[in-house]
Backbone of each chain as ProteinMPNN parsed JSONL, in Angstrom:
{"seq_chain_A": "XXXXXXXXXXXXXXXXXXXXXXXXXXXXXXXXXXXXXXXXXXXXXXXXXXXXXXXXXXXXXXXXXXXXXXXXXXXXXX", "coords_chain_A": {"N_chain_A": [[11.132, -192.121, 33.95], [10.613, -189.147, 35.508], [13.071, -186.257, 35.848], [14.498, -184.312, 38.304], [14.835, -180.471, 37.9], [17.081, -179.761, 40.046], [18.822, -182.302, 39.675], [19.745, -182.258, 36.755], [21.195, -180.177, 37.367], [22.644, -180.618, 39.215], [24.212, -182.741, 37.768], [25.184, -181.481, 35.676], [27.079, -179.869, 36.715], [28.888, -181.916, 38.14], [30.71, -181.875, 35.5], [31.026, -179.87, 35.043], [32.57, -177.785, 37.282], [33.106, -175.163, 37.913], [31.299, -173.387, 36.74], [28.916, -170.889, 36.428], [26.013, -171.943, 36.638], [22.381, -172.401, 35.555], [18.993, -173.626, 36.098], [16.292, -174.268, 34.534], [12.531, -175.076, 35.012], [10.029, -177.201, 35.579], [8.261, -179.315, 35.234], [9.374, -182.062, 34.724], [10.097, -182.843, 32.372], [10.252, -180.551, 30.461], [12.662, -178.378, 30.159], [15.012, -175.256, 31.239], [18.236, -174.533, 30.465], [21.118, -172.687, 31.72], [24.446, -172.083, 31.019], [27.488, -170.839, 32.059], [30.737, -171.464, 31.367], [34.135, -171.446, 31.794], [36.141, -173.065, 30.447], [34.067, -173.221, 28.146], [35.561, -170.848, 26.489], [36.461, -169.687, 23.067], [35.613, -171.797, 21.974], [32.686, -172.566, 19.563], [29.103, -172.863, 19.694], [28.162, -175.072, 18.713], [30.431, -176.672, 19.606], [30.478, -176.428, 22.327], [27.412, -176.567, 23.59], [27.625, -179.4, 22.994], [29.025, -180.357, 24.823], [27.805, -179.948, 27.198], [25.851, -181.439, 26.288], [27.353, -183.865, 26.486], [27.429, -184.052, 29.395], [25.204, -184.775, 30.421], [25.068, -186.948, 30.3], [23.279, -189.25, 28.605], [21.194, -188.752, 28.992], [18.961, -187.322, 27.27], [18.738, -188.777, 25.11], [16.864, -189.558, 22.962], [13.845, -191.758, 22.692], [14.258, -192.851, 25.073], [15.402, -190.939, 26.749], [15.171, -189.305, 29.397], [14.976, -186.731, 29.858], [12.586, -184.589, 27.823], [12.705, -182.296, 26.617], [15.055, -179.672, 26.662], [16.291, -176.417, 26.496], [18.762, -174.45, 25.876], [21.487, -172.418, 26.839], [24.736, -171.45, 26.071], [27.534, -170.048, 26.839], [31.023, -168.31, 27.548], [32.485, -166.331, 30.187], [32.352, -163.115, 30.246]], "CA_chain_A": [[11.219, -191.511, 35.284], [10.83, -188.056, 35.169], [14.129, -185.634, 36.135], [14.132, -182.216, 38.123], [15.763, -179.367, 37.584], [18.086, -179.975, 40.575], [19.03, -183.533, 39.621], [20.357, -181.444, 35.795], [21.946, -178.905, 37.85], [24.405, -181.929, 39.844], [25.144, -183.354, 36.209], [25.911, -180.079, 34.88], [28.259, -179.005, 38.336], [30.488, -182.571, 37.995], [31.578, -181.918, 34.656], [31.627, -177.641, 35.085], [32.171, -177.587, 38.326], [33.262, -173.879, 37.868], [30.153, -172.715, 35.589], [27.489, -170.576, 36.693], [24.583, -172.847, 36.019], [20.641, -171.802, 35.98], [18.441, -174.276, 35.459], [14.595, -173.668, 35.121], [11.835, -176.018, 34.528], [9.015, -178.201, 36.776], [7.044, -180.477, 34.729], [9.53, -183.409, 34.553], [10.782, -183.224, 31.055], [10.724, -179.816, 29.789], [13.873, -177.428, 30.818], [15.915, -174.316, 30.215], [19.473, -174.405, 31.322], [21.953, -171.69, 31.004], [25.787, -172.508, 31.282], [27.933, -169.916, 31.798], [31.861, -171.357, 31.987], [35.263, -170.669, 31.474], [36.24, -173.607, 29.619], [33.478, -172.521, 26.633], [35.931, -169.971, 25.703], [37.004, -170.013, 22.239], [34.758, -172.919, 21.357], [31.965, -172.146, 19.224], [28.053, -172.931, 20.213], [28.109, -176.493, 18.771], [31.109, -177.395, 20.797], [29.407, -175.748, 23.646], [26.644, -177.307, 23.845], [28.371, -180.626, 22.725], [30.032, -180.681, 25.879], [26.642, -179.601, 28.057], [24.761, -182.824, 26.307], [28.186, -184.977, 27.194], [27.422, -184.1, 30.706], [24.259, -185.155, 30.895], [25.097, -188.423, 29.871], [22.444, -189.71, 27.458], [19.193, -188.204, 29.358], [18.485, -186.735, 25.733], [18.621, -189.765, 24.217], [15.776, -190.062, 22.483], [12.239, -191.786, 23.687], [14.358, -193.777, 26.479], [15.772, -190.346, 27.787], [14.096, -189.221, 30.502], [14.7, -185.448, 29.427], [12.675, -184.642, 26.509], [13.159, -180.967, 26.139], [16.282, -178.957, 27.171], [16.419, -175.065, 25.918], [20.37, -174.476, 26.16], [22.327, -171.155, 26.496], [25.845, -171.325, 26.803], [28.448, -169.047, 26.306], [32.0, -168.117, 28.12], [32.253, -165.316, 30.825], [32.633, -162.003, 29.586]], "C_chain_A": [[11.465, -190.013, 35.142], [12.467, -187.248, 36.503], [13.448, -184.202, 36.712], [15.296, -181.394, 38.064], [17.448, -179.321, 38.362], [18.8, -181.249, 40.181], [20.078, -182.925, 38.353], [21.619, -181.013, 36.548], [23.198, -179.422, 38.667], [25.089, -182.244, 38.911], [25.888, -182.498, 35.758], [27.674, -180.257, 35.801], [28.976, -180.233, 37.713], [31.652, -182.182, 36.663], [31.994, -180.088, 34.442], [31.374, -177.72, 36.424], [32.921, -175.932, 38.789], [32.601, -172.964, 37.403], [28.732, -171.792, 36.477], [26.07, -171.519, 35.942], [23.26, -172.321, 36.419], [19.905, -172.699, 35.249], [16.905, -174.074, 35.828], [13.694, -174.655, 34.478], [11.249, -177.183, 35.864], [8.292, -179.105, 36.784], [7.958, -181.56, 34.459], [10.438, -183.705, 33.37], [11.117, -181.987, 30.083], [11.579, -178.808, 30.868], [14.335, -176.497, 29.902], [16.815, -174.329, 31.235], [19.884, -173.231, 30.501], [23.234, -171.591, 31.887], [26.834, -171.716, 30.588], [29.635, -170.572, 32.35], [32.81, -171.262, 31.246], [35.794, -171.287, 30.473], [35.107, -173.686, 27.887], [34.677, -171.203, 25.732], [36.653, -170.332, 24.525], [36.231, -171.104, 21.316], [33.094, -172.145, 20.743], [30.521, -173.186, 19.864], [28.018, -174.102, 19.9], [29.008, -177.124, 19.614], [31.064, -177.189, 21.909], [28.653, -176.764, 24.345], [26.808, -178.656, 23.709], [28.491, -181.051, 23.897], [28.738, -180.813, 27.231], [25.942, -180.951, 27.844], [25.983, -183.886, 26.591], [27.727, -185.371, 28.268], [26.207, -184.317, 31.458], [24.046, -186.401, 30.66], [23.973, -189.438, 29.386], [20.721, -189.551, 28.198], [18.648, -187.889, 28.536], [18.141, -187.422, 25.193], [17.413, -190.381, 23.8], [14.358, -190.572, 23.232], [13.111, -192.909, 24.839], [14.822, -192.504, 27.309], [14.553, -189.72, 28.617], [14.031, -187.341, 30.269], [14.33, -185.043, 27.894], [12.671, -182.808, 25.854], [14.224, -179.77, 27.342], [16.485, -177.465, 26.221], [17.851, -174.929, 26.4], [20.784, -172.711, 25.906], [23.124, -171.321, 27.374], [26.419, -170.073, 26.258], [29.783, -168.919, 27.706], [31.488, -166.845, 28.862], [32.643, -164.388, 30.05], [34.317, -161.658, 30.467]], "O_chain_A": [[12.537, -189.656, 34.651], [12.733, -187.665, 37.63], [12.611, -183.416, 36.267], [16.482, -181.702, 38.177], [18.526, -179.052, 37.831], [19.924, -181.045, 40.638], [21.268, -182.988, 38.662], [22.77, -181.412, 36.368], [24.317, -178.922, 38.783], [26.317, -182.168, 38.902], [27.074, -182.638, 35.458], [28.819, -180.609, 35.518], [29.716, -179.942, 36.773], [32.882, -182.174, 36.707], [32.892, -179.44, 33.904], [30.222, -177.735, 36.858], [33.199, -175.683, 39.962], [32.982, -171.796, 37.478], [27.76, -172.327, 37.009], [25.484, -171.497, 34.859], [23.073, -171.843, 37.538], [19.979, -172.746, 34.021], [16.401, -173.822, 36.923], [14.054, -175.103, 33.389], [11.888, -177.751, 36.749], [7.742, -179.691, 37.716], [7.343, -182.358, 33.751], [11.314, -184.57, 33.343], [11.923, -182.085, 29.159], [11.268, -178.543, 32.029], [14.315, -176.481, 28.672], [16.588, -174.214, 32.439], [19.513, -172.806, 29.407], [23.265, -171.196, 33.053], [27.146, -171.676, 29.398], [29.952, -170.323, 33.513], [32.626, -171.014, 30.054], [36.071, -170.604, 29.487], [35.479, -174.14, 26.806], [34.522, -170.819, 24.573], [37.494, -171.22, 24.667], [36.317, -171.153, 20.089], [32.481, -171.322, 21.423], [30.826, -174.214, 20.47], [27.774, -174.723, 20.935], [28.618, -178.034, 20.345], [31.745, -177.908, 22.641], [28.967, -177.525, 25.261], [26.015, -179.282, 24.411], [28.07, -182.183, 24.137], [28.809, -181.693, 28.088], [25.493, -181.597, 28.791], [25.531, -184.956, 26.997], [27.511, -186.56, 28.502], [26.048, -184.158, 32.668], [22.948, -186.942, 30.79], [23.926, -190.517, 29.976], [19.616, -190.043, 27.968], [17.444, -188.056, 28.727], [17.14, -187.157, 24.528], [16.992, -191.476, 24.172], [13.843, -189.948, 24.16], [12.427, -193.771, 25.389], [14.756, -192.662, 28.528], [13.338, -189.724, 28.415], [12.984, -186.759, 30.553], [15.126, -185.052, 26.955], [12.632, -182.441, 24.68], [13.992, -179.316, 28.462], [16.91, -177.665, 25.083], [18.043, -175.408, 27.518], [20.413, -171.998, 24.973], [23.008, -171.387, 28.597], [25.921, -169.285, 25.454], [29.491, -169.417, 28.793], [30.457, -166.269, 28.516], [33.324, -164.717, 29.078], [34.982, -160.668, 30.161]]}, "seq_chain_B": "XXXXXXXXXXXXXXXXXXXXXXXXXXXXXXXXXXXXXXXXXXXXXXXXXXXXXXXXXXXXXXXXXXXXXXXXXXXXXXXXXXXXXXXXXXXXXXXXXXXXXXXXXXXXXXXXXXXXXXX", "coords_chain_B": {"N_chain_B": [[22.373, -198.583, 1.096], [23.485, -197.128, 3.585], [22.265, -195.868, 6.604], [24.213, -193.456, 7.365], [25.143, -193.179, 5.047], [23.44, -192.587, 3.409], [22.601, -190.251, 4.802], [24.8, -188.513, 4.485], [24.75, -188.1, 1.505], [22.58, -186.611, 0.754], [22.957, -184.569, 2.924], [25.414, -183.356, 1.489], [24.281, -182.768, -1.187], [22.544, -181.361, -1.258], [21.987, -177.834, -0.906], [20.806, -176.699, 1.567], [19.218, -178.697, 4.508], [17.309, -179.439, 6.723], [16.891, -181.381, 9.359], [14.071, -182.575, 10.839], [10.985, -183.265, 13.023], [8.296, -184.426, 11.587], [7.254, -182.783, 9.486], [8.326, -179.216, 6.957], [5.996, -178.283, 6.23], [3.86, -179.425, 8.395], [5.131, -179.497, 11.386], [5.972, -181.26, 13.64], [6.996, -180.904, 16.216], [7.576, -178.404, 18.87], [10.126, -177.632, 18.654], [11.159, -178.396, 16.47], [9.255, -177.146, 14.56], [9.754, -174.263, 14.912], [12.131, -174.436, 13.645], [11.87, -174.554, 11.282], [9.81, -172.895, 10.604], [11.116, -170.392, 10.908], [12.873, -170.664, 8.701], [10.88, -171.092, 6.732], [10.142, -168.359, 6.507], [12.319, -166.934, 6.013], [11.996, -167.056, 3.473], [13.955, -168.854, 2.512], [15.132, -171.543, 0.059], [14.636, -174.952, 1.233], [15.463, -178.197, 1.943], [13.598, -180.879, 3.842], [13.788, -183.103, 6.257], [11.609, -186.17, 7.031], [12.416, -186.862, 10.324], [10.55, -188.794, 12.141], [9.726, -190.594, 10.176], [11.751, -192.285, 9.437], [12.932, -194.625, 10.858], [15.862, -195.257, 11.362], [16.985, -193.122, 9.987], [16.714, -191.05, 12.123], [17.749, -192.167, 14.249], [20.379, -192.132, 13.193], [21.315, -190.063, 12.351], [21.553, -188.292, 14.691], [24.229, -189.829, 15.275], [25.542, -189.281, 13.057], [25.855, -186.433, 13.406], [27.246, -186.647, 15.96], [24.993, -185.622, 17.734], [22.283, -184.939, 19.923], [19.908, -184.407, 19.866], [16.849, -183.411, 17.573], [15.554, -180.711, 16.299], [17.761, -180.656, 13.444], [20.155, -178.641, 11.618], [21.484, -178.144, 8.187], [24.262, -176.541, 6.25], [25.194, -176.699, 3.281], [26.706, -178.99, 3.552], [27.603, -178.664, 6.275], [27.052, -179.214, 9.993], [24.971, -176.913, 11.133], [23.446, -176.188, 13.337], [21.135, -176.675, 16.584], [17.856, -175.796, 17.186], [18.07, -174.036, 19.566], [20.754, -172.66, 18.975], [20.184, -171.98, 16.347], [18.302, -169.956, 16.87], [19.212, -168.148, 18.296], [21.249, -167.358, 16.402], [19.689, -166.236, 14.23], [18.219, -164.409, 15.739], [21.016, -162.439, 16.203], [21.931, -161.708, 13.745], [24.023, -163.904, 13.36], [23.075, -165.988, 11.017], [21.976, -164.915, 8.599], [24.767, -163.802, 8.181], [26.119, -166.166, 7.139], [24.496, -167.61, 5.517], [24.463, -165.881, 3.376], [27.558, -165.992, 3.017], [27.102, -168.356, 1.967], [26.132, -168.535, -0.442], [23.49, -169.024, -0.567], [19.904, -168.022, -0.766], [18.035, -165.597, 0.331], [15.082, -163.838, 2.084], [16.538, -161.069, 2.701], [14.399, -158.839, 3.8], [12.63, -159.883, 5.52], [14.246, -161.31, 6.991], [15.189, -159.327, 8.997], [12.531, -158.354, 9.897], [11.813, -160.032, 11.693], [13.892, -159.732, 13.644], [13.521, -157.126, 14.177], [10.932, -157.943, 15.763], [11.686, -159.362, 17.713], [13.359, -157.669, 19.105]], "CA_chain_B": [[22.831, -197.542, 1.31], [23.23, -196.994, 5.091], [22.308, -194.824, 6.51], [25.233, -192.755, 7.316], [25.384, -192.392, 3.695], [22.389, -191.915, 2.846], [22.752, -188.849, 5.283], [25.834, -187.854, 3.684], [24.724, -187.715, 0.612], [21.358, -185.599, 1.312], [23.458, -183.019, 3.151], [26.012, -183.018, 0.546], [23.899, -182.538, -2.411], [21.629, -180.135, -0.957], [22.353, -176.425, 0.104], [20.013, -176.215, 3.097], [18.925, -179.589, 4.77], [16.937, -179.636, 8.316], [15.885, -182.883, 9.891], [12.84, -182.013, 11.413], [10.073, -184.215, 13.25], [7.172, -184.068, 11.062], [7.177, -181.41, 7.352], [7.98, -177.94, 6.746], [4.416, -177.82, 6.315], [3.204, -179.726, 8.882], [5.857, -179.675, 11.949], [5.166, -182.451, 14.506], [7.163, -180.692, 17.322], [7.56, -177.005, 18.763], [11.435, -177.109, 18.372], [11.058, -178.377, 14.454], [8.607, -176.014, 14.101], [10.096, -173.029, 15.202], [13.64, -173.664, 12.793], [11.197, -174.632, 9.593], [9.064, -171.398, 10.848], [12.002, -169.283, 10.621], [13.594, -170.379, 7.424], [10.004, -170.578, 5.662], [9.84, -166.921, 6.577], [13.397, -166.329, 5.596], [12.213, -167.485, 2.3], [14.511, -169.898, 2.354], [14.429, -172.737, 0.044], [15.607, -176.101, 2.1], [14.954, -179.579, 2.1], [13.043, -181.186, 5.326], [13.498, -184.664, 6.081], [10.826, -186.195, 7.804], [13.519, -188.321, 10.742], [9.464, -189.806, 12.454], [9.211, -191.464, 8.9], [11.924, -193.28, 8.942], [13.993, -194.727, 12.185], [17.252, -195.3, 10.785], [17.629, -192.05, 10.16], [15.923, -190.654, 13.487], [18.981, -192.526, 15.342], [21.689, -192.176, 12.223], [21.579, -188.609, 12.391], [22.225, -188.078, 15.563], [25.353, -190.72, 15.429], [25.746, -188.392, 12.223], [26.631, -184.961, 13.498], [27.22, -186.029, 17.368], [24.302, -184.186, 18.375], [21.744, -185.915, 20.426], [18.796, -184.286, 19.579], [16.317, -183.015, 16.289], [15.866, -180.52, 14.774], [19.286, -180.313, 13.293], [20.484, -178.143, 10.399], [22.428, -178.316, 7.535], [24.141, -176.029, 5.544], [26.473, -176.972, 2.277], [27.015, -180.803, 4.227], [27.904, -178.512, 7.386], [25.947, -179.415, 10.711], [24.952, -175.757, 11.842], [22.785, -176.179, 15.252], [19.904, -177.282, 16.944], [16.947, -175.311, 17.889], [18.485, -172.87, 20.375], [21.613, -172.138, 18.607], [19.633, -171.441, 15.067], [17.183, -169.101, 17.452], [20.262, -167.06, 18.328], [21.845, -167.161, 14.939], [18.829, -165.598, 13.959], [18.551, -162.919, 16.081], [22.149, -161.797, 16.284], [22.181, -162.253, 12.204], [24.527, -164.384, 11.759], [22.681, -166.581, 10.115], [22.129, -163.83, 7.506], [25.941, -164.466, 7.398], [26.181, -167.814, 6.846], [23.59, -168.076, 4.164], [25.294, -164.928, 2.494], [28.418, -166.524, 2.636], [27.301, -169.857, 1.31], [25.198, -168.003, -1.45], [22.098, -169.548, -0.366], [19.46, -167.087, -1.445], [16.816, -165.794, 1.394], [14.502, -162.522, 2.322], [16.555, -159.849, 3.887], [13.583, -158.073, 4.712], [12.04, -161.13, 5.967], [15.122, -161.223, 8.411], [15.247, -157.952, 9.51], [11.011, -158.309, 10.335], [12.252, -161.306, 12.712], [14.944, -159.542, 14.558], [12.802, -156.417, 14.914], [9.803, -158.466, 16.363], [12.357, -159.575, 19.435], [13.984, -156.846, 19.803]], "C_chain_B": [[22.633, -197.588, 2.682], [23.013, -195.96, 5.442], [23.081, -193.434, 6.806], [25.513, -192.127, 5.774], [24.471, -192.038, 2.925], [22.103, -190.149, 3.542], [23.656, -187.875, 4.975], [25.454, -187.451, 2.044], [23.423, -186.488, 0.43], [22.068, -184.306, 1.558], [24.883, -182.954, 2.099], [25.26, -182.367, -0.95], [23.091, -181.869, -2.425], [22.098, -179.113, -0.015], [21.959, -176.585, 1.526], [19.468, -177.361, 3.04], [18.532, -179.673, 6.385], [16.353, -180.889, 8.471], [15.136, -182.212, 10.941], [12.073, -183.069, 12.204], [9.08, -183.335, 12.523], [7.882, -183.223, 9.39], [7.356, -180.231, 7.832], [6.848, -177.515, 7.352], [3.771, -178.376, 7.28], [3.992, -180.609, 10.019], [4.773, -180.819, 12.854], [5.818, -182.25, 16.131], [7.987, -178.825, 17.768], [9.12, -176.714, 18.278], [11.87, -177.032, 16.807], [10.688, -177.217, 13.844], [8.944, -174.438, 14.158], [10.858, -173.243, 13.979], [12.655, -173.423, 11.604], [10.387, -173.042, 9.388], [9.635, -170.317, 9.942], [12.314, -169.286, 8.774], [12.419, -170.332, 5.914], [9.842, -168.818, 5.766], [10.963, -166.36, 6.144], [12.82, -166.261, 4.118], [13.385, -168.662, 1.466], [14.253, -171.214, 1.351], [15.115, -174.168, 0.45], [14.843, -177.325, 2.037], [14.854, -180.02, 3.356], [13.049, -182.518, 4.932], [13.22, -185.009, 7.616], [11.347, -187.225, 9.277], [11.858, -189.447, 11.241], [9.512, -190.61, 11.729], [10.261, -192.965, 8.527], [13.275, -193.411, 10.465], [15.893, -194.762, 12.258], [17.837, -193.991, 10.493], [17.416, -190.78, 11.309], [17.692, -190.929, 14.339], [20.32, -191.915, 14.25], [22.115, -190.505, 12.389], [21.942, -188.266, 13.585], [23.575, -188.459, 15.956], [26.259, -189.344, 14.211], [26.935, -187.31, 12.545], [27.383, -184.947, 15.888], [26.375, -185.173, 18.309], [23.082, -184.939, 18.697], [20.411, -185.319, 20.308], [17.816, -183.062, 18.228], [15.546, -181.721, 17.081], [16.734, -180.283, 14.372], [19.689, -179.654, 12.016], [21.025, -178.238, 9.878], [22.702, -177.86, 6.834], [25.74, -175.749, 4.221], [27.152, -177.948, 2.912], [27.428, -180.273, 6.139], [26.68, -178.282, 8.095], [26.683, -177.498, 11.635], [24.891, -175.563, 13.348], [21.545, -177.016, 15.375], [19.169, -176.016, 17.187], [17.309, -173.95, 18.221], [19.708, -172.384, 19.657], [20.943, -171.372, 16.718], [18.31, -170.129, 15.511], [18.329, -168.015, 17.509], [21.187, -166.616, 17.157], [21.122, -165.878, 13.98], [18.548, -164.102, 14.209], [19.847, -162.628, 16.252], [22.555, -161.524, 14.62], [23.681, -163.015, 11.319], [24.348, -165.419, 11.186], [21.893, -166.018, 8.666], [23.541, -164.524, 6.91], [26.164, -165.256, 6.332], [25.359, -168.078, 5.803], [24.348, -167.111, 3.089], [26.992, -165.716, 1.973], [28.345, -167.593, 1.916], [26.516, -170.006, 0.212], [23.673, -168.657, -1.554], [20.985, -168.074, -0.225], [18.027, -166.973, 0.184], [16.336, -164.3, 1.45], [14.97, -161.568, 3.213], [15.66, -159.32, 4.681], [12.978, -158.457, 5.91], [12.447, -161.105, 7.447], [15.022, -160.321, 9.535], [13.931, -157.483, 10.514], [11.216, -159.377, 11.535], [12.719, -160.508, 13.995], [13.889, -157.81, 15.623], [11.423, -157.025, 16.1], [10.09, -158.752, 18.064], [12.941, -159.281, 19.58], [13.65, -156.449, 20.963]], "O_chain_B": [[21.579, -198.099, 3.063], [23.423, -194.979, 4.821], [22.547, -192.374, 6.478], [25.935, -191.019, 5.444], [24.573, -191.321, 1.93], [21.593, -189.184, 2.973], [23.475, -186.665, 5.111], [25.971, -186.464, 1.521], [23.708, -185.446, -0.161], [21.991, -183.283, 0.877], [25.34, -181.834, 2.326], [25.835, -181.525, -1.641], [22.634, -181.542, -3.521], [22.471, -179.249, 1.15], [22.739, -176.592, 2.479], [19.048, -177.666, 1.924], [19.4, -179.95, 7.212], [15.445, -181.355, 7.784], [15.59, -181.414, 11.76], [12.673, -184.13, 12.026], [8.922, -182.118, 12.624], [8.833, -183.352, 8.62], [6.823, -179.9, 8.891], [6.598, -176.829, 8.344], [2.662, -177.842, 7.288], [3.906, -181.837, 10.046], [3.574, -181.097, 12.821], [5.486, -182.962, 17.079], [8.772, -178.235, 17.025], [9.37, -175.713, 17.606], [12.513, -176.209, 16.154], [11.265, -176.495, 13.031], [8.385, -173.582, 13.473], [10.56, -172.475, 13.065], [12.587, -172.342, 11.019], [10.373, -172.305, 8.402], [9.228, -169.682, 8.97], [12.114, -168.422, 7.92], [12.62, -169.928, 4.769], [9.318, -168.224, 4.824], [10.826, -165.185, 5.805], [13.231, -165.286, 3.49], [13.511, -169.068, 0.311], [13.321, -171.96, 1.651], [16.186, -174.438, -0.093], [13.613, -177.34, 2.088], [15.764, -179.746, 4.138], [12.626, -183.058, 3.91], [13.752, -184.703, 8.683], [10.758, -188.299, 9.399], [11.831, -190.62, 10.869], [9.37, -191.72, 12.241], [10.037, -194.006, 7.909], [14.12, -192.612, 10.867], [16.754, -194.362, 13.041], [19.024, -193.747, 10.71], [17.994, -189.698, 11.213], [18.479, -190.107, 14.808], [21.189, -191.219, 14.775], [23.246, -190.041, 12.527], [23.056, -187.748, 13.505], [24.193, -187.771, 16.769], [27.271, -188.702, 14.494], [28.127, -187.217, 12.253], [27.713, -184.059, 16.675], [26.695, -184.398, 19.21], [22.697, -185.67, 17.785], [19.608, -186.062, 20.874], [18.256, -181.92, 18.097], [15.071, -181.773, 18.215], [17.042, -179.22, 14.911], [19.45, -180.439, 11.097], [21.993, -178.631, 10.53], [21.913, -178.073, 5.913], [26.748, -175.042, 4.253], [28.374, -177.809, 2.865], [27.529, -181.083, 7.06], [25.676, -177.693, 7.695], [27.697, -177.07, 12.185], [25.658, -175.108, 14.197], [21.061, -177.799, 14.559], [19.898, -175.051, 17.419], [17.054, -172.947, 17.555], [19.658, -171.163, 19.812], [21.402, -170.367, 16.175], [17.597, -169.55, 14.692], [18.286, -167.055, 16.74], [21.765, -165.529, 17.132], [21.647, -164.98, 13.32], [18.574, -163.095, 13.501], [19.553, -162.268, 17.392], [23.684, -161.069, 14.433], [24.189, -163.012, 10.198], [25.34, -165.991, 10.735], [21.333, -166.756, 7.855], [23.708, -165.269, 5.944], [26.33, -165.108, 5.121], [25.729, -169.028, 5.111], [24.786, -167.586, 2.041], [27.392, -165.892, 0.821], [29.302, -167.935, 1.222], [26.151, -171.1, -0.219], [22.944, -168.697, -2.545], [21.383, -167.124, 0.45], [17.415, -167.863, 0.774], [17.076, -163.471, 0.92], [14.351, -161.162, 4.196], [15.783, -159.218, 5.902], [12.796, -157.82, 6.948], [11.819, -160.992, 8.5], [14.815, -160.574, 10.722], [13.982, -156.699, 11.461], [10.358, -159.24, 12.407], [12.165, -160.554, 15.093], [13.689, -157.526, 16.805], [11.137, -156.423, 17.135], [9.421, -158.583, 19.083], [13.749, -159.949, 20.225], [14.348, -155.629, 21.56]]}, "name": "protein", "num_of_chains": 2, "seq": "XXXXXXXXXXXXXXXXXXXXXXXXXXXXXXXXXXXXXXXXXXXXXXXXXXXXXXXXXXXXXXXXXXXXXXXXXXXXXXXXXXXXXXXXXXXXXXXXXXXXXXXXXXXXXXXXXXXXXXXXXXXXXXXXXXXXXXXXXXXXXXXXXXXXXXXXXXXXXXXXXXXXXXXXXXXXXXXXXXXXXXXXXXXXXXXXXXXXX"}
């Protein structure tokens, strides 16, 4: 079942629901998010993004997820 | 051997280790292809393992490092990044660092021809 961008962009918000989020992408399966929150600080880019594919709760997952490409940029606020 | 340890021992016993879809030489998806891109152009020399080839380690690896999707890096048994975090490593250099530090041998110039390109 393909996913859109807004559908991401709810998953994201429950678990950062303080994060600037931007999510871009229209064909169903390929995306670029970019997750900008407060709780990233201090944590380096694997535990970053760690936390970004938590919150999408196994849409990644391989040929049953329904998202098969996600471009990621996180980072903490300046 | 399971494969948990068969993945342990791979990235233990080899410097540089990317699971890839598809070869070095003959990526099978744009995100593979980009890291193998890079680090054949670093000059890099790294071992590619093919995860399509074999399923057990397709799923194991991901159980592996916690990280839910390929291409995944590895450098001295430590899981680096995926994709987007080895793109930014790249250009910001510190994956210069990181190879410097872990005496893994690669083409400064190489690098340097990268970073200028997307500047």
């Amino acid at each position: 079942m393909p996913i859109t961008a807004h559908e991401i962009e709810t998953l994201l918000r429950e678990s950062f629901p303080d994060a600037k989020i931007n999510v871009q992408g229209d064909d169903g399966s390929h995306f670029a998010a970019e997750v900008i929150d407060p709780s990233f600080k201090g944590k380096n880019r694997v535990q970053q993004q760690r936390a970004v594919y938590a919150a999408l709760k196994g849409k990644m997952d391989g040929s049953n997820g329904e998202l098969h490409a996600l471009a990621l940029t996180t980072k903490a606020p300046e | 051997m399971t494969a948990q340890d068969r993945i342990k021992e791979t990235v233990t016993t080899n410097d540089v280790v990317l699971f890839m879809k598809g070869t070095k030489s003959m990526p099978q998806c744009g995100f593979s292809s980009r890291v193998a891109g890079v680090l054949n152009f670093m000059g890099v020399d790294f071992n590619d393992v093919n995860v399509l080839a074999d399923d057990d380690i397709r799923q194991g690896i991901k159980d592996y490092s916690d990280w839910p999707t390929i291409p995944q890096l590895y450098v001295k048994g430590e899981f680096v990044g995926g994709c987007d975090i080895i793109t930014e490593m790249t250009l910001s250099g510190e994956l210069d660092t990181l190879f410097s530090e872990n005496g893994v041998k690669f083409d400064q110039d190489a690098a340097d021809k990268i970073r200028e390109a997307n500047a």
